[in-house]
Every structure is written in C-alpha cells, then in structure tokens.
C-alpha positions as CSV (number, residue, x, y, z in Angstrom):
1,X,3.4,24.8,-4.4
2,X,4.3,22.9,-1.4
3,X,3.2,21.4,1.8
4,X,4.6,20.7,4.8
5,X,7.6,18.6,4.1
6,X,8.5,19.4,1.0
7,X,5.3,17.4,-0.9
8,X,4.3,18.9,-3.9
9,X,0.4,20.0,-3.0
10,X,-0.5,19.4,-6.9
11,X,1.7,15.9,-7.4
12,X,0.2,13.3,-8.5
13,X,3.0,11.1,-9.4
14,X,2.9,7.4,-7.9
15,X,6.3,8.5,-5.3
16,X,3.7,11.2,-4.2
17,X,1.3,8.2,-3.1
18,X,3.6,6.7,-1.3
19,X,5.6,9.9,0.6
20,X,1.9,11.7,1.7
21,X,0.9,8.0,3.6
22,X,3.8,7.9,6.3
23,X,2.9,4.1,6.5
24,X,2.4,3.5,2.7
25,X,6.0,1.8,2.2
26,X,5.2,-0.6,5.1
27,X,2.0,-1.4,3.7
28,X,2.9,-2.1,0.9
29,X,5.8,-4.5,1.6
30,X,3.5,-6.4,3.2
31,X,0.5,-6.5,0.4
32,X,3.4,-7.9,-1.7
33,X,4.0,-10.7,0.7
34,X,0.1,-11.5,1.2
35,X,-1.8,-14.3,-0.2
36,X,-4.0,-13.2,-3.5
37,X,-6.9,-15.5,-2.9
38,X,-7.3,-14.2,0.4
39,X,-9.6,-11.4,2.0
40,X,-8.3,-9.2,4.9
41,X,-9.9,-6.7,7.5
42,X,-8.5,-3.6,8.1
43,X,-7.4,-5.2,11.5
44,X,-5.8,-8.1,9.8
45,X,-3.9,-5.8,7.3
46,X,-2.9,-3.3,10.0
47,X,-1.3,-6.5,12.7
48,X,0.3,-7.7,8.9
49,X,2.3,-4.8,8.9
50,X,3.0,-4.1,12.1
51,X,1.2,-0.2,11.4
52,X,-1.8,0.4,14.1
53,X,-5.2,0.7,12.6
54,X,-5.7,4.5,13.8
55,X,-2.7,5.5,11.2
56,X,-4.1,3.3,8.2
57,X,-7.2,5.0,9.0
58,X,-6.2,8.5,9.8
59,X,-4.6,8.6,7.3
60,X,-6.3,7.1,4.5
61,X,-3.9,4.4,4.1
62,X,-5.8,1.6,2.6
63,X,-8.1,3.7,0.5
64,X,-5.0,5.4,-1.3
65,X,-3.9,1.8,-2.1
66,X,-7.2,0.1,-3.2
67,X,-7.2,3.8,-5.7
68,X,-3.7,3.1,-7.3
69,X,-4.5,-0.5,-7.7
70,X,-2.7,-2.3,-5.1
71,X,-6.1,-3.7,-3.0
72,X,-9.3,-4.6,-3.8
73,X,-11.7,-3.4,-1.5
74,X,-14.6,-5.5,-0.9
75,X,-18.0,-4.2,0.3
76,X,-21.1,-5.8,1.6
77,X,-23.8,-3.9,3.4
78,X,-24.3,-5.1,6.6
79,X,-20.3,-6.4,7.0
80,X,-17.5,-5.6,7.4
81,X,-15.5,-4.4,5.1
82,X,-12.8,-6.5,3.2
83,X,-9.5,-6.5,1.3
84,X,-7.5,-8.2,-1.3
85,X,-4.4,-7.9,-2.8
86,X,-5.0,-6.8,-6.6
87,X,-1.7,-8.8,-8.1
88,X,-2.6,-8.1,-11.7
89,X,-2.6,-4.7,-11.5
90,X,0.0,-2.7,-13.1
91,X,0.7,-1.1,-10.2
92,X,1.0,-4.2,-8.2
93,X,3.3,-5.8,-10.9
94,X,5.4,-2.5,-10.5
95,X,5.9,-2.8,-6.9
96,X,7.1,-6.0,-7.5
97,X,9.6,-5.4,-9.8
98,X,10.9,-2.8,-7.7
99,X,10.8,-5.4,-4.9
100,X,13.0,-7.0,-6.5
101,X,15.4,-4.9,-8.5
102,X,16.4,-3.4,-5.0
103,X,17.3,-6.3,-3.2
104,X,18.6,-7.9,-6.3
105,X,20.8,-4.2,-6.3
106,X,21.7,-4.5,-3.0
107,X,23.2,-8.0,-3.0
108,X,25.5,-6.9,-6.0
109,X,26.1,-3.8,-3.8
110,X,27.3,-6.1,-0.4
C-alpha cells in the first residue's frame, strides 16, 4: 500500500502529484509567476526555478504538470520542444488560490 516514504502506491489525489515529484512545489511556484503568452524550454523552465534539468527530467517533472493541467506542452517535429503555462485550467486556478490563501494566512498569522 505504500512506497518508500510513506506515498500511497495507488493515490491519485492532486497532494500525491505534488509529494512523488521532489521538485513539483518549486515548479510550480514558479509556473504561477511565469508569463501566459509565453513559450519556455525545458532549460528555460528548469534556470526559472532554480531545479537542474536532470531532476525535472528524471523525474518526470514537467510531464506530471502538463498531465494535471498546469503546462501546455508544445510539440513540433523537428524542434524542440516547448511549454506554456495553462492559466485557465482548473488546476492552475487552484494553485493560485492556494497561492494566495497561504500567504494571505500567514500575514494574519505574523
């Protein structure tokens, strides 16, 4: 039931997303800081967030986010691929709420 870590093996919940890519959090900080109508390289998103490109690829990083909504991966054959931050996706409308509740919660907490 579970893995290494204490991760559920079977969870599919969106916390699960986040805790089974050890860079995820970072990421996605970032993706909510990033201009919409712009594309970004793996590279570009990796120096963004200050995670090296090995992990976001090891690890499957950016294709977890582009899955739940957060990027939109862009591919043409022949080039490299591309990203873009999907901000009207549910999920990415999430994450910024959250964004926000918790620094709103902890400036009332200071």
């Amino acid at each position: 039931m579970f893995e290494e870590g204490g991760q559920r093996a079977d969870s599919n919940t969106g916390w699960a997303h986040i805790a089974n890519h050890d860079k995820a959090a970072t990421v996605i900080d970032t993706i909510l800081r990033l201009d919409a109508d712009e594309t970004y390289t793996k590279t570009a998103l990796s120096e963004a967030a200050g995670v090296p490109l090995k992990t976001l690829y090891l690890d499957g990083t950016l294709e977890e986010l582009v899955t739940v909504g957060l990027l939109e991966k862009h591919e043409a054959e022949g080039e490299e691929t591309l990203f873009s931050v999907d901000d009207g996706s549910s999920a990415f409308e999430a994450a910024k709420a959250f964004d926000t509740a918790a620094a709103t919660s902890s400036e009332v907490d200071s």
